[in-house]
TORTI-310371 format. One line per field, with one value per atom (N, C-alpha, C): residue in one letter; x, y, z negated; residue number from 1. Coordinates in steps of 0.2 Angstrom, whole numbers. Each point is the difference from the previous one (the first is absolute). Last residue first. Example, Ala and Ser with C-alpha at 12.3 -4.5 7.8 and 13.67 -1.06 7.14 Angstrom:
<nodes>
code: S, S, S, A, A, A
east: 64, 4, -4, 2, -4, 4
north: -11, 6, 5, -28, 6, 6
up: -35, -1, -3, 0, 0, 0
pos: 2, 2, 2, 1, 1, 1
</nodes>
This chain:
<nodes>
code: X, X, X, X, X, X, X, X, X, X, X, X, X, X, X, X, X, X, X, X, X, X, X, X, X, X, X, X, X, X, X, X, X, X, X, X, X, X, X, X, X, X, X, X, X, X, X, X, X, X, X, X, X, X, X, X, X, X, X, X, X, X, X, X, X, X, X, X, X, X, X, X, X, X, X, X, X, X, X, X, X, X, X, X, X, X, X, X, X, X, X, X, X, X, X, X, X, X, X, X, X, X, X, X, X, X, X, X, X, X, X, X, X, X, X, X, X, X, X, X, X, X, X, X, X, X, X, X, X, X, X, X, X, X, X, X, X, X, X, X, X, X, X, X, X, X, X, X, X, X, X, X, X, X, X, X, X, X, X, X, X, X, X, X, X, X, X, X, X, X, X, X, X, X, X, X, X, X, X, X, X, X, X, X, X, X, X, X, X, X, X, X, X, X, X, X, X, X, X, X, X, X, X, X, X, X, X, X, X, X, X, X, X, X, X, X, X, X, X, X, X, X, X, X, X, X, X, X, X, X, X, X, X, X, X, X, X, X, X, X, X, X, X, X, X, X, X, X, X, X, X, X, X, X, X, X, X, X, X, X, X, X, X, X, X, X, X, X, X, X, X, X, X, X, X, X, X, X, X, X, X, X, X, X, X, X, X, X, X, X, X, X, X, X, X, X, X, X, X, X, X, X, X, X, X, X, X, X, X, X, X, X, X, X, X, X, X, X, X, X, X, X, X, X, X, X, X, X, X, X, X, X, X, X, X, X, X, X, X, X, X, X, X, X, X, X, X, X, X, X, X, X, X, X, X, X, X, X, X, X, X, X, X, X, X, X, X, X, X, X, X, X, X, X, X, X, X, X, X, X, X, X, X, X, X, X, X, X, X, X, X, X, X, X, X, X, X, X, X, X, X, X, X, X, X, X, X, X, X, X, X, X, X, X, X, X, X, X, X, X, X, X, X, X, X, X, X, X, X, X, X, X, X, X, X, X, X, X, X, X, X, X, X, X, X, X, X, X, X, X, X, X, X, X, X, X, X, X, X, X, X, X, X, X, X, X, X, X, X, X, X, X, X, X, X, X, X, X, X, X, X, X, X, X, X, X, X, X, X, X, X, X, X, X, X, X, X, X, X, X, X, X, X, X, X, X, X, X, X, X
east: -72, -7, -5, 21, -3, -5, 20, -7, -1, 24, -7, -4, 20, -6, -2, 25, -2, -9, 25, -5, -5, 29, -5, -6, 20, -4, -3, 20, -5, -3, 3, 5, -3, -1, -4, 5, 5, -1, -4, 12, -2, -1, -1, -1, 0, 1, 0, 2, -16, 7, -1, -17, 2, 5, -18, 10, 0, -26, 4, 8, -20, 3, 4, -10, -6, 5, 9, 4, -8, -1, 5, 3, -15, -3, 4, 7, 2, -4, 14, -7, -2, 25, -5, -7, 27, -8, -5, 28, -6, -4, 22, -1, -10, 12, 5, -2, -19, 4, 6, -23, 5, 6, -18, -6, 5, -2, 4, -3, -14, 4, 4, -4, -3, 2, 6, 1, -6, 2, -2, 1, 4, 6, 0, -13, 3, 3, -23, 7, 3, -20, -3, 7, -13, 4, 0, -14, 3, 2, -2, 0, 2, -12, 1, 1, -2, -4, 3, 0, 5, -4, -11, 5, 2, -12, 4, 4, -10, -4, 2, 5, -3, -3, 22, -5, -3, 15, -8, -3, 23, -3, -7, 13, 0, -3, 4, -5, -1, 14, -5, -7, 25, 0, -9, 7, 0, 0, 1, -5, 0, 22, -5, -7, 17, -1, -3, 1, -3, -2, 13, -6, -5, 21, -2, -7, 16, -2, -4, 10, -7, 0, 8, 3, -6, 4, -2, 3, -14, 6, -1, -14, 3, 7, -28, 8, 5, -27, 5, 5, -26, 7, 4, -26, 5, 5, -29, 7, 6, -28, 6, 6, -27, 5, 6, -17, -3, 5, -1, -4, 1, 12, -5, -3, 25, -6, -7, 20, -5, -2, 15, -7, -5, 19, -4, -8, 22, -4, -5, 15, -4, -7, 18, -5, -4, 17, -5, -5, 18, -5, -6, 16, -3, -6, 15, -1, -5, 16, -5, -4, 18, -5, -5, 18, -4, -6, 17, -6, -6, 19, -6, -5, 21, -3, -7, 13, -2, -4, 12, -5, -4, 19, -4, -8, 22, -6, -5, 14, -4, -3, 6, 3, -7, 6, -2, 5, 2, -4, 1, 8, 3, -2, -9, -2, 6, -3, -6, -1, 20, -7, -3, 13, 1, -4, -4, 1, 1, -2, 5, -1, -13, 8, 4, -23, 3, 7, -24, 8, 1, -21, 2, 6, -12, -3, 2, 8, 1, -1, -6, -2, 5, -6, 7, 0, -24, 4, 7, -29, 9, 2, -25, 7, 4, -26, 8, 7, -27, 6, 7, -29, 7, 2, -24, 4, 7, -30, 6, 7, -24, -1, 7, -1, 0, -1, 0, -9, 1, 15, -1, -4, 17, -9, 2, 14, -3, -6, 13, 1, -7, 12, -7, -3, 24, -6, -7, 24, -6, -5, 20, -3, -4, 7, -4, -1, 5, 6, -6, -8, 2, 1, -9, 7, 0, -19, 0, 9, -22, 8, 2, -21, 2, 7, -20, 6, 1, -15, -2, 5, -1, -1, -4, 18, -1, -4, 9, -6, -2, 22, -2, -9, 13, 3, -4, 1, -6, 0, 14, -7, -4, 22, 1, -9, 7, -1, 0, 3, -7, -1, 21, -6, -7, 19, 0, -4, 1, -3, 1, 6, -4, -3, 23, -3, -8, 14, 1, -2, -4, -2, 3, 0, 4, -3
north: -59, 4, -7, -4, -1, 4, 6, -2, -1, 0, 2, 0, 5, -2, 2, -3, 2, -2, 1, -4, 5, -7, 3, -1, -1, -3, 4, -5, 4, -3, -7, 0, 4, 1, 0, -2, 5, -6, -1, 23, -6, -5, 10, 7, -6, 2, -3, 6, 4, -1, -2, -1, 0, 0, 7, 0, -1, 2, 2, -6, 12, -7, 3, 15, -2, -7, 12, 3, -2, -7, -6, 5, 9, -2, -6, 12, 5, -4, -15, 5, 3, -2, -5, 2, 4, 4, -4, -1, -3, 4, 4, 3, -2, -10, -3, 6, 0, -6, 2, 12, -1, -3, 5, 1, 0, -14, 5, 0, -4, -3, 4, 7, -1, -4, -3, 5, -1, -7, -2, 6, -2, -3, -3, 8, 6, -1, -13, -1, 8, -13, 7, 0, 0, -6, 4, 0, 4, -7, 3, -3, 2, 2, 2, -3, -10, 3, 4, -5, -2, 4, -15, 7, -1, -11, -3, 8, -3, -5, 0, 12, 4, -6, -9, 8, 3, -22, 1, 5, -1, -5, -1, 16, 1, -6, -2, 9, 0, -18, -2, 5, 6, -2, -3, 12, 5, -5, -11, 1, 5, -8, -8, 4, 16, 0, -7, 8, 3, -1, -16, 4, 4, -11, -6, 2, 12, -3, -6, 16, 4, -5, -9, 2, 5, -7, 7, 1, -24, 5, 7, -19, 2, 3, 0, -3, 2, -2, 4, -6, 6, -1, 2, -5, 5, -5, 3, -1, 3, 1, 1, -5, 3, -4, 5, 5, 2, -5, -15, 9, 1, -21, 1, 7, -15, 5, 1, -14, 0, 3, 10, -7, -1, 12, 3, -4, -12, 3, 5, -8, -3, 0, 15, -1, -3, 1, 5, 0, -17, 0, 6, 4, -7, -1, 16, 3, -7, -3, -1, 7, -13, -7, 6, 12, -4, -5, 15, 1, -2, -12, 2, 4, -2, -7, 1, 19, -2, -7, 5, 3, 2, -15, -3, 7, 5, -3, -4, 16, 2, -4, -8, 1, 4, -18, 7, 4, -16, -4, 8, 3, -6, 2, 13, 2, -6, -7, 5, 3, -10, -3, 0, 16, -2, -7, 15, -7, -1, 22, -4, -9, 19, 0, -4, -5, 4, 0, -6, 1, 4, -4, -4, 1, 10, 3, -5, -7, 8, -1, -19, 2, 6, -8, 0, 1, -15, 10, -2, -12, -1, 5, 6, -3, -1, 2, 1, -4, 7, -3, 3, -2, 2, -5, 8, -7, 5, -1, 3, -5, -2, 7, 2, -21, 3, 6, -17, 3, 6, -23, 7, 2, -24, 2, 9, -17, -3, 3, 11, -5, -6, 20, 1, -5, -1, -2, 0, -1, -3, -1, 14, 2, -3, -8, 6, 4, -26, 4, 6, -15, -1, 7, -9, -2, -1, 11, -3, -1, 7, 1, -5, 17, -5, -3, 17, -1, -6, 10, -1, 0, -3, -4, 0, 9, 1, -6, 5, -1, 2, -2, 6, -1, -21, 2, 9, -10, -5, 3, 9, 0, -1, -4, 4, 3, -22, 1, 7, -5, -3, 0, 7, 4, -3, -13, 4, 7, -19, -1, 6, 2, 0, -2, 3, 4, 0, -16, 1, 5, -3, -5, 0, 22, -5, -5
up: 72, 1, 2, -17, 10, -3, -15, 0, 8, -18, 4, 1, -17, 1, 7, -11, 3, 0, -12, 0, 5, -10, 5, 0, -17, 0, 8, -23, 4, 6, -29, 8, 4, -29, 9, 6, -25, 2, 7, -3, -7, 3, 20, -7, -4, 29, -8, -4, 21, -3, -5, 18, -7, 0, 20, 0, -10, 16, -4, 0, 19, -3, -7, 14, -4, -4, 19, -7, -4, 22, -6, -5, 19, -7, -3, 21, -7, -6, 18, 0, -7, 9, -2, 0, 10, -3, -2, 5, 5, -6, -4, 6, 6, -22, 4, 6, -13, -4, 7, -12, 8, -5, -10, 2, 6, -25, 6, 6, -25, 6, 4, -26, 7, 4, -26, 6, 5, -28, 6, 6, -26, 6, 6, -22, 5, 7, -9, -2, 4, 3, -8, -2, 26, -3, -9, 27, -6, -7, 31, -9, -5, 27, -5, -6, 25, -5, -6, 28, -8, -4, 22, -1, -7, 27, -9, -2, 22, -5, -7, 18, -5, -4, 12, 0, -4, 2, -1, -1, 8, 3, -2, -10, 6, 4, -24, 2, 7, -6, 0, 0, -1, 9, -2, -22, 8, 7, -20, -2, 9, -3, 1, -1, -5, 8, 2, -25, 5, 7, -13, -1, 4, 2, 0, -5, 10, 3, 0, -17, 5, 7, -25, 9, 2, -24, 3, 7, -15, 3, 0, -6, -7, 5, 10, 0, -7, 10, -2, 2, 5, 8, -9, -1, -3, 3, 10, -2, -3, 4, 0, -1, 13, -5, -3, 15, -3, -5, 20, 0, -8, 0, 1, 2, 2, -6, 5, 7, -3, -5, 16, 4, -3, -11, 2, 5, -7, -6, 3, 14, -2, -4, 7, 4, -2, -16, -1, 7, 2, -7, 0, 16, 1, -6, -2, 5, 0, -13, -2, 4, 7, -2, -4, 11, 3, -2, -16, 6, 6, -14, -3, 3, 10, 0, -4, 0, 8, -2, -17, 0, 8, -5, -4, 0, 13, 1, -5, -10, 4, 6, -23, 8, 1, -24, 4, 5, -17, 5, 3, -22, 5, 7, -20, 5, 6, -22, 2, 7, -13, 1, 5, -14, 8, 5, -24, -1, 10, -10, -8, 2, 12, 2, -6, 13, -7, 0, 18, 0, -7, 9, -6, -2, 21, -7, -7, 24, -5, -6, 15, -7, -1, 22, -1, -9, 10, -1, 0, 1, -1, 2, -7, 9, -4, -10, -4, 4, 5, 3, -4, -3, -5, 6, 2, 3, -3, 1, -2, 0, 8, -2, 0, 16, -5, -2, 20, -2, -8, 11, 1, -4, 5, -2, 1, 14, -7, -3, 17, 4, -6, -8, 5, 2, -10, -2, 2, 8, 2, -4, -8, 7, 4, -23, 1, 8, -9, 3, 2, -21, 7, 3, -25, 5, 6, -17, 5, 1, -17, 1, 5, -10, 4, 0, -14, 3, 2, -16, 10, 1, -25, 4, 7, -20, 3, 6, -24, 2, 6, -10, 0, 1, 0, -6, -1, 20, -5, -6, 16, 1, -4, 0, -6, 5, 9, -10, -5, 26, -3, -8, 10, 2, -2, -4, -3, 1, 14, -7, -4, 22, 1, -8, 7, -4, 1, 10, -6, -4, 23, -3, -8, 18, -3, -5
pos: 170, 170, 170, 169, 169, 169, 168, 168, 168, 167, 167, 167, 166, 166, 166, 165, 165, 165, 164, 164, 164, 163, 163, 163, 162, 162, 162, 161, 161, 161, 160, 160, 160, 159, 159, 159, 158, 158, 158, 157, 157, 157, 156, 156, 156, 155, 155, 155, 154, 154, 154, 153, 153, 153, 152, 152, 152, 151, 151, 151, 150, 150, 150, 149, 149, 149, 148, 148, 148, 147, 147, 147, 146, 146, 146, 145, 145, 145, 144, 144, 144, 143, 143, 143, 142, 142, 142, 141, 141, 141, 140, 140, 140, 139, 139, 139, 138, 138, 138, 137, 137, 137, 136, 136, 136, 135, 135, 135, 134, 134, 134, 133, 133, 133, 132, 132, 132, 131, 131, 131, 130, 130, 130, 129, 129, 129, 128, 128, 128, 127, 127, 127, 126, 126, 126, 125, 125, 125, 124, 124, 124, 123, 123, 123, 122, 122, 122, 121, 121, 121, 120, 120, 120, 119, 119, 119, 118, 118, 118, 117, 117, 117, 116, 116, 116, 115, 115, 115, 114, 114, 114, 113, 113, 113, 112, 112, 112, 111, 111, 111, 110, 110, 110, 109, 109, 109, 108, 108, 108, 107, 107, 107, 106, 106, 106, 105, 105, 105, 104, 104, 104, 103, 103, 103, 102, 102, 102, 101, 101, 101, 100, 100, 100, 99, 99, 99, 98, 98, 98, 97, 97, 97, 96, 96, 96, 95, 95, 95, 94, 94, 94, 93, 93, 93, 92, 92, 92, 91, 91, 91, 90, 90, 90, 89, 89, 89, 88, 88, 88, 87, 87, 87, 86, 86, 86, 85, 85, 85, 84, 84, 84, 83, 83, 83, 82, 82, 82, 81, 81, 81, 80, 80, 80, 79, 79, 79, 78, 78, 78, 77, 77, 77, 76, 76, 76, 75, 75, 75, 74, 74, 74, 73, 73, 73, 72, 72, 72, 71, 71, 71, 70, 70, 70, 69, 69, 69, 68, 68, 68, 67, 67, 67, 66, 66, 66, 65, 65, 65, 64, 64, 64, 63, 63, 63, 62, 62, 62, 61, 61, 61, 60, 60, 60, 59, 59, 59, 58, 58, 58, 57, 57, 57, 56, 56, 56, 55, 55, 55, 54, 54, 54, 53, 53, 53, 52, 52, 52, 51, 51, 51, 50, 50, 50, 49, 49, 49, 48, 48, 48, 47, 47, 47, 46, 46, 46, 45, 45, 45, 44, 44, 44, 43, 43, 43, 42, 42, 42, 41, 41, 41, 40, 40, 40, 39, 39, 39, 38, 38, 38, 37, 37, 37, 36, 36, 36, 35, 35, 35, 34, 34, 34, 33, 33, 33, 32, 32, 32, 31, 31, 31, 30, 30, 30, 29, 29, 29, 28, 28, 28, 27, 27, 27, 26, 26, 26, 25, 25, 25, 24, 24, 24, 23, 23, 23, 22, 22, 22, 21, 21, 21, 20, 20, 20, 19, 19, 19, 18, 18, 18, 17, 17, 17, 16, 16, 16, 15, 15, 15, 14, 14, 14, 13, 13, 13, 12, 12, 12, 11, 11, 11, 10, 10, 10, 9, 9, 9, 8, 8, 8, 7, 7, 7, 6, 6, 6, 5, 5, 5, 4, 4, 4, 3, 3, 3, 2, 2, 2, 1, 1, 1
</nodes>
């Protein structure tokens, strides 16, 4: 979104960060643009779950379970993408501020299957209580058993919750 591309560039500049790139353009033609990267954060649009509070309805309006079909798709896409451009030996973090499992686990589980042994999940240790495992069957389907390596945050306090997932191309 054009809008928040300033505001990305500012809390960069602002944190000292200088290998990073900011680009406005439709992430599933990025490859298409540049590749070759060590490392690559896809922070996937989402049905944001993980923000819904129940003291302001707000919050969760918008939300359908087609809205979460619909998210599925775009980011099935994105995260192909994202994987293109990483580089052998790259990582990437796949999160989301949901707790769909379709818009986690089973977007990470159909890219497990399409790139093989190219690409696996890594392990995250985290320093908070409020971090689960990934689920290992959602609705009767199964997931590949290394998405219990992803971590599920529940909210706690001022935290929203959160999916996040590390992988690596071999």
């Amino acid at each position: 979104k054009k809008g928040r591309v300033k505001s990305l560039q500012g809390n960069l500049m602002r944190l000292g960060v200088s290998c990073a790139i900011v680009v406005n353009a439709d992430g599933r033609e990025f490859p298409k643009l540049m590749g070759g990267f060590d490392r690559v954060l896809l922070d996937a649009p989402c049905s944001s779950e993980g923000q819904f509070r129940a003291d302001a309805p707000q919050t969760w309006a918008y939300w359908s379970e087609k809205k979460i079909a619909e998210m599925n798709r775009k980011q099935r896409k994105l995260l192909y993408s994202a994987v293109q451009c990483l580089k052998p030996g790259g990582t990437l973090v796949y999160s989301t501020c949901t707790f769909a499992p379709e818009e986690n686990e089973a977007v990470v589980d159909r890219a497990l299957g399409q790139f093989g042994d190219a690409l696996d999940v890594e392990d995250i240790e985290l320093s908070f209580d409020n971090a689960e495992p990934g689920l290992a069957q959602w609705r009767g389907k199964a997931f590949d058993g290394r998405l219990r390596r992803a971590r599920r945050i529940v909210p706690q306090g001022a935290m929203e919750g959160f999916f996040v997932c590390r992988l690596r191309k071999i």
